[in-house]
MOPAC internal coordinates of N, CA, C and O (Angstrom, degrees):
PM7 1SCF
backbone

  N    0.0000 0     0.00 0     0.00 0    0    0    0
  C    1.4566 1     0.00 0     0.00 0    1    0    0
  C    1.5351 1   111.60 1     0.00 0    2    1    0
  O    1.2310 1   115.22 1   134.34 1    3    2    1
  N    1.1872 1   126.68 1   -45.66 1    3    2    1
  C    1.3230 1   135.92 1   174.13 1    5    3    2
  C    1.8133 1   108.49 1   -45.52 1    6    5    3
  O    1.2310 1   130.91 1   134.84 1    7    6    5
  N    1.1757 1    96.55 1   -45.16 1    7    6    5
  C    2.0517 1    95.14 1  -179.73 1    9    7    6
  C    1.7317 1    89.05 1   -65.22 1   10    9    7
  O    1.2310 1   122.05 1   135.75 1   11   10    9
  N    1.2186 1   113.67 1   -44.25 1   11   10    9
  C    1.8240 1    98.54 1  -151.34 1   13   11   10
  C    1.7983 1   100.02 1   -57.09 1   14   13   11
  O    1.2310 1   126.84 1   149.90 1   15   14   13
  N    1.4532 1   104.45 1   -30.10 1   15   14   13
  C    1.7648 1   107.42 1  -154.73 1   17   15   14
  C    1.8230 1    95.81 1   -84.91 1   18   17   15
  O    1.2310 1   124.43 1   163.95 1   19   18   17
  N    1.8454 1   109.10 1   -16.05 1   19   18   17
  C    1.7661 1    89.65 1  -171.44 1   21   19   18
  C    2.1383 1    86.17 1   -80.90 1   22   21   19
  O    1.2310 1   127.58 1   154.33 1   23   22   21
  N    1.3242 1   103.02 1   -25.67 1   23   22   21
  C    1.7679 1    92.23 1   174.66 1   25   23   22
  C    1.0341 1   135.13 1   -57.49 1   26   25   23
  O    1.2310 1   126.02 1   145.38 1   27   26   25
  N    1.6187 1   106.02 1   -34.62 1   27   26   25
  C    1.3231 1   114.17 1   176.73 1   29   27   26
  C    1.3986 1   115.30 1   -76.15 1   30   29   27
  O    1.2310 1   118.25 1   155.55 1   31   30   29
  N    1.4746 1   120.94 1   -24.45 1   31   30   29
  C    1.4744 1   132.99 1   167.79 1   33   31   30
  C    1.2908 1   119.72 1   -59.80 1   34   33   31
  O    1.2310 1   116.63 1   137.78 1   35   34   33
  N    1.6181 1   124.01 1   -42.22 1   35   34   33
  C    1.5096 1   126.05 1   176.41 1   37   35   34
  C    1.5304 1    88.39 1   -64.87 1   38   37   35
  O    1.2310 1   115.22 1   131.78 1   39   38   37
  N    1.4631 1   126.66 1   -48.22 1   39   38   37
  C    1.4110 1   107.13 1  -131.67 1   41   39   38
  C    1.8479 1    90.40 1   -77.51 1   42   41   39
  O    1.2310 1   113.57 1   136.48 1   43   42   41
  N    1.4610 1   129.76 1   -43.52 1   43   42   41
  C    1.2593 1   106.98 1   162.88 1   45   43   42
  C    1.4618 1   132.19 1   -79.58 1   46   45   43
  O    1.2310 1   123.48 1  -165.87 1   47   46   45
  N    1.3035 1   110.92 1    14.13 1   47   46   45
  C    1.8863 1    96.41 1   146.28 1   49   47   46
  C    1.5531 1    89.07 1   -75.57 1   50   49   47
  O    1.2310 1   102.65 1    77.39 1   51   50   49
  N    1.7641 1   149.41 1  -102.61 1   51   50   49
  C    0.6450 1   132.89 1  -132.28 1   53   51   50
  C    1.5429 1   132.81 1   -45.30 1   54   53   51
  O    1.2310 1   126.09 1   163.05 1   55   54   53
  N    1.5237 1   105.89 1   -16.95 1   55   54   53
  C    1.7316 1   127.91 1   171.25 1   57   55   54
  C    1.2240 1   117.54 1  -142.62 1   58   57   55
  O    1.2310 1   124.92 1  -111.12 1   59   58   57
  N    1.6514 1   108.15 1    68.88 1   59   58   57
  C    1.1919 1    94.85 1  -170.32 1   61   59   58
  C    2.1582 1   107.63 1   -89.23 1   62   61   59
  O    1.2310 1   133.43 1  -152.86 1   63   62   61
  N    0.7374 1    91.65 1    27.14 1   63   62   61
  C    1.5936 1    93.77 1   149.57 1   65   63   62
  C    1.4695 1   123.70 1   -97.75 1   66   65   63
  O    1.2310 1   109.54 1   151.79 1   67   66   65
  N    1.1840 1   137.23 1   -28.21 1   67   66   65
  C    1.1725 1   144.67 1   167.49 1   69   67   66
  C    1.7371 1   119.00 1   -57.45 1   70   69   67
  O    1.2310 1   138.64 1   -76.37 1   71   70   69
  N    1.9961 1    81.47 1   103.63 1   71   70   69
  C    1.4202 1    98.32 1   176.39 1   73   71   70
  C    1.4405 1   138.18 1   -44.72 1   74   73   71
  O    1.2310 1   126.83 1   144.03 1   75   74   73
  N    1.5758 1   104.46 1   -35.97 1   75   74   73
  C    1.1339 1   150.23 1   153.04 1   77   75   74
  C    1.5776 1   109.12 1   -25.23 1   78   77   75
  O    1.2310 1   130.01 1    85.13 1   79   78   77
  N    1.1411 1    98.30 1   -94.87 1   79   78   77
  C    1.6682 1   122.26 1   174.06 1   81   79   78
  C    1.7981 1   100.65 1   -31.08 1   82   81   79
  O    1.2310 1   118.58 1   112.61 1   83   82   81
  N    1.1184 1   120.32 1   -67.39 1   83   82   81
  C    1.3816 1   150.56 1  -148.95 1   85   83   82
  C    1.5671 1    85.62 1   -67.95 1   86   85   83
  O    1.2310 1   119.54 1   108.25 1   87   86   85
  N    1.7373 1   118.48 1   -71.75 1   87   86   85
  C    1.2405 1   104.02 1  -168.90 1   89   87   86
  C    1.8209 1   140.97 1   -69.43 1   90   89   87
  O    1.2310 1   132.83 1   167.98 1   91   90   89
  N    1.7216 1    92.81 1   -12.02 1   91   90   89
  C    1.3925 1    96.10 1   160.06 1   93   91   90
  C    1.0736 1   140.23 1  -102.25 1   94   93   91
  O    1.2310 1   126.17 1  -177.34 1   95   94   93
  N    1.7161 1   105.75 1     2.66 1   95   94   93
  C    1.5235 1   113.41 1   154.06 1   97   95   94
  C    1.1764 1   119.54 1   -73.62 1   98   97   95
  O    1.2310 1   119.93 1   155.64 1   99   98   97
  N    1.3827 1   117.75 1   -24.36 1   99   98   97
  C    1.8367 1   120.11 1   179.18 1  101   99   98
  C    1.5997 1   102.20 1   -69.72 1  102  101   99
  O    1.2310 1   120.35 1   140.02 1  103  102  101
  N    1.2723 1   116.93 1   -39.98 1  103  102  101
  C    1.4839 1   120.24 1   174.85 1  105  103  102
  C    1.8886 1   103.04 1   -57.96 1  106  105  103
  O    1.2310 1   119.96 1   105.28 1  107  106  105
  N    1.2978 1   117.69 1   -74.72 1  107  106  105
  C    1.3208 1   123.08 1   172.74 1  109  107  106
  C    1.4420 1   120.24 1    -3.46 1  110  109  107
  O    1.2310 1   131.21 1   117.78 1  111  110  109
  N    1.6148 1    95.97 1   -62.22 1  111  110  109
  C    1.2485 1   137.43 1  -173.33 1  113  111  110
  C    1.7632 1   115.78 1   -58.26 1  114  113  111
  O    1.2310 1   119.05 1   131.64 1  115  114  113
  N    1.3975 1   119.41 1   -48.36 1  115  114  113
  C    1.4992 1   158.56 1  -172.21 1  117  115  114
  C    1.8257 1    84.13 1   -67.35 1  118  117  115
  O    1.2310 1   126.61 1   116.61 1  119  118  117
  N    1.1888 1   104.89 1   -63.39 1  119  118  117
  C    1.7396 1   119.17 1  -173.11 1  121  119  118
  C    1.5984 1   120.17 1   -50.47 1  122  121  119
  O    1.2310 1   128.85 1   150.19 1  123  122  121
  N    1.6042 1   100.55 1   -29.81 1  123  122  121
  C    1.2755 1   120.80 1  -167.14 1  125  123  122
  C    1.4865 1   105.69 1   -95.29 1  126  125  123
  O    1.2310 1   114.36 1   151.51 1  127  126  125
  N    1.5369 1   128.28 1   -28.49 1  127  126  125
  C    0.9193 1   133.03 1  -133.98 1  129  127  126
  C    1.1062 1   158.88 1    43.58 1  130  129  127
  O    1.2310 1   130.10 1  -143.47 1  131  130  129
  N    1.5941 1    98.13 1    36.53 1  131  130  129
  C    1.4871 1   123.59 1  -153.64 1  133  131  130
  C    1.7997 1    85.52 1   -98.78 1  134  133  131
  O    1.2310 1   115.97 1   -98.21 1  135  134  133
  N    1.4677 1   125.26 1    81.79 1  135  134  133
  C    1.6558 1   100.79 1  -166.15 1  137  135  134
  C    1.4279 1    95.94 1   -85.20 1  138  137  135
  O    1.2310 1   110.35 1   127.62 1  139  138  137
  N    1.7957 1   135.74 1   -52.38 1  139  138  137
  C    1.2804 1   108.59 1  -173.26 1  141  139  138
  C    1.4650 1   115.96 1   -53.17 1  142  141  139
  O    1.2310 1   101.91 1   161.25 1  143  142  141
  N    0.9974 1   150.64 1   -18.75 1  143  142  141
  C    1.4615 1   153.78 1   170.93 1  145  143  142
  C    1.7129 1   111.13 1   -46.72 1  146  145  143
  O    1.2310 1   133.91 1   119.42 1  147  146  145
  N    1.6085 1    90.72 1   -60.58 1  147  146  145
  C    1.1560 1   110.66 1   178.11 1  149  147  146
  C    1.5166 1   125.56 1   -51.93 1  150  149  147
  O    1.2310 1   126.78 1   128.10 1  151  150  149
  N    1.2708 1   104.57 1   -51.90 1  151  150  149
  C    1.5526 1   123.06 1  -173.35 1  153  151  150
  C    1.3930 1   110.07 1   -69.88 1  154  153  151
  O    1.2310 1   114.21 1   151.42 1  155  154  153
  N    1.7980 1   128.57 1   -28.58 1  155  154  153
  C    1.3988 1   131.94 1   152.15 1  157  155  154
  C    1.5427 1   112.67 1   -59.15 1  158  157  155
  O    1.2310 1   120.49 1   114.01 1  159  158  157
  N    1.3204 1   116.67 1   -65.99 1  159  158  157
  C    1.1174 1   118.38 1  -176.80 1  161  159  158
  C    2.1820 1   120.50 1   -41.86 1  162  161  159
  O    1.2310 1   130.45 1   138.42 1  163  162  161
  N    1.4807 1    97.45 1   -41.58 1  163  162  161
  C    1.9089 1   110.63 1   175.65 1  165  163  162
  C    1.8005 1    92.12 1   -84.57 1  166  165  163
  O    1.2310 1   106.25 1   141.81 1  167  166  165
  N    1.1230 1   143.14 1   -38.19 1  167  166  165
  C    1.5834 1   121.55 1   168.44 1  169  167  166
  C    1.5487 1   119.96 1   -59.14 1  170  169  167
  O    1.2310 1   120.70 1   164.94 1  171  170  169
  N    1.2937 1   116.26 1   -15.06 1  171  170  169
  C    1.2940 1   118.18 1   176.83 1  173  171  170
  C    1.5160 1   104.01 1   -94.25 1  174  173  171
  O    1.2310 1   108.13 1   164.40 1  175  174  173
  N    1.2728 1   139.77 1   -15.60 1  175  174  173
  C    1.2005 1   144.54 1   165.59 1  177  175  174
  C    1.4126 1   124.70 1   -73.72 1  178  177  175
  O    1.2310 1   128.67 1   174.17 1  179  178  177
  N    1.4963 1   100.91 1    -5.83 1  179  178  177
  C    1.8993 1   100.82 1   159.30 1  181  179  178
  C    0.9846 1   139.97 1  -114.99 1  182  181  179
  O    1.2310 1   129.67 1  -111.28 1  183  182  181
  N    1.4984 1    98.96 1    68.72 1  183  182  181
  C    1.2002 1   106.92 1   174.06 1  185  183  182
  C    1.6651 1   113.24 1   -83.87 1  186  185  183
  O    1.2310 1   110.22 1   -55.50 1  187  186  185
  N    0.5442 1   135.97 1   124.50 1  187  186  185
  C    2.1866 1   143.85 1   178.12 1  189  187  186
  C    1.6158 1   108.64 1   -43.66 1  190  189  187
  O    1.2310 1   119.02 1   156.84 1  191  190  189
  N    1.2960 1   119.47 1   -23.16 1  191  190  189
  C    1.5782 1   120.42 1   155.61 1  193  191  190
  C    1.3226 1   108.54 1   -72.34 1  194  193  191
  O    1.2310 1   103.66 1   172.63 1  195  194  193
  N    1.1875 1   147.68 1    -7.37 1  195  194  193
  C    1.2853 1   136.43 1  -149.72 1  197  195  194
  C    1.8412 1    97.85 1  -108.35 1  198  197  195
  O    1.2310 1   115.47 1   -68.50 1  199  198  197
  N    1.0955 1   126.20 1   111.50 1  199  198  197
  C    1.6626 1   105.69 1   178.32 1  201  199  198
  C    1.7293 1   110.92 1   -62.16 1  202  201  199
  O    1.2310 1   118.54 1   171.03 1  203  202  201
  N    1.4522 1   120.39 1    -8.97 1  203  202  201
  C    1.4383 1   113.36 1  -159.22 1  205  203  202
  C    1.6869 1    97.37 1   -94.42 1  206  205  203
  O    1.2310 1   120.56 1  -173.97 1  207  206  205
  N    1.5950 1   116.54 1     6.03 1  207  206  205
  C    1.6932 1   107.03 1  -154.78 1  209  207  206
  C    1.4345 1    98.28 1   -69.02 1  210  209  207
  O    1.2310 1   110.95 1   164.71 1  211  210  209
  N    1.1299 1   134.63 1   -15.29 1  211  210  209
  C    1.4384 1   146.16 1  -123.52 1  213  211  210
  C    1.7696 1    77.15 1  -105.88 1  214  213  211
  O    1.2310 1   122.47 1   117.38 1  215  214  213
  N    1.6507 1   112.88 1   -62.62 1  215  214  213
  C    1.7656 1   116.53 1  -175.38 1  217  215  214
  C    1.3421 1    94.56 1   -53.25 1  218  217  215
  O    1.2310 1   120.29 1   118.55 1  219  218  217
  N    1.4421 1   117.04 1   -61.45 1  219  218  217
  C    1.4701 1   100.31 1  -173.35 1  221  219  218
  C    1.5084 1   124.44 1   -43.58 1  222  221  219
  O    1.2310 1   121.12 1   118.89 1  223  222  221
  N    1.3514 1   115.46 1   -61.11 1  223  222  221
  C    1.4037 1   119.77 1  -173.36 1  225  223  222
  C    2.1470 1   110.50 1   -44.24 1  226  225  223
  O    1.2310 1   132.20 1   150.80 1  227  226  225
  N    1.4150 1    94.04 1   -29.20 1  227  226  225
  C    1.8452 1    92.23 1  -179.20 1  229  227  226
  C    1.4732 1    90.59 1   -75.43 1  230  229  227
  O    1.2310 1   111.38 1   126.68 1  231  230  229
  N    1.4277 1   133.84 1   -53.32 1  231  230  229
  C    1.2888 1   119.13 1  -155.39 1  233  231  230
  C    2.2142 1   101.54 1   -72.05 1  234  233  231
  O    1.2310 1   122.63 1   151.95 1  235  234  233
  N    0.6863 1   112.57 1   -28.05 1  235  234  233
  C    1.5398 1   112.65 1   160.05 1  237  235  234
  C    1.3229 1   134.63 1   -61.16 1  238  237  235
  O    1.2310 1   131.52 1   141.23 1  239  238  237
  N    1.1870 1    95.37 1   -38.77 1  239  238  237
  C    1.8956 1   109.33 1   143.10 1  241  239  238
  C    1.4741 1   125.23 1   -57.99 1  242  241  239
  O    1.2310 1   127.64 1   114.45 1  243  242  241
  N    0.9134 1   102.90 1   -65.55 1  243  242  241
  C    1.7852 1   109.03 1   164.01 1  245  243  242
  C    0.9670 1   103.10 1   -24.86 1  246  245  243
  O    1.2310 1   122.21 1    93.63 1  247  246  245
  N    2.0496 1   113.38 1   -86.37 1  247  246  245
  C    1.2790 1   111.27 1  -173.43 1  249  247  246
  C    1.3380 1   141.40 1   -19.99 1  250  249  247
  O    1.2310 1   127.44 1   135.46 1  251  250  249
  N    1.1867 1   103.28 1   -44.54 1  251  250  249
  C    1.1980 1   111.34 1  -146.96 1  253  251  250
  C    2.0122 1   114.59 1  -124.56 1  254  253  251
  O    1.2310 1   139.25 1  -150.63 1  255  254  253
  N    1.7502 1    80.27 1    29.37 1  255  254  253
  C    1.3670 1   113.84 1   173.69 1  257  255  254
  C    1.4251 1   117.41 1  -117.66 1  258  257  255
  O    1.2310 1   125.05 1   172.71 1  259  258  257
  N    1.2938 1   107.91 1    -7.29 1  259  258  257
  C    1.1703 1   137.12 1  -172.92 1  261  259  258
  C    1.3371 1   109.92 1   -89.38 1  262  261  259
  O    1.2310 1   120.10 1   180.00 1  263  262  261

């Protein structure tokens, strides 16, 4: 898991607009227990173009129920 999250880390430096990118590193991240990591990484995933902001916004809920 640790390789997937430094991949998912290059891949949003290289796009870090990509909701995409953003929301399955916050998951990655969630896995790792990296939650402030995480919880930056799923706030950058809502953007309202993104169809996934909606997963993000529950997993930010989660979080932060926790």
């Amino acid at each position: 898991m640790p390789a997937a999250a430094e991949s998912l880390r290059r891949a949003t430096d290289i796009e870090p607009k990509s909701g995409e990118f953003q929301l399955h590193y916050g998951i990655v991240l969630i896995e790792l227990k990296r939650t402030a990591e995480a919880q930056q990484a799923l706030n950058r995933a809502l953007d309202p173009q993104f169809p996934g902001a909606g997963e993000a916004r529950k997993l930010l809920r989660s979080l932060q129920a926790n």
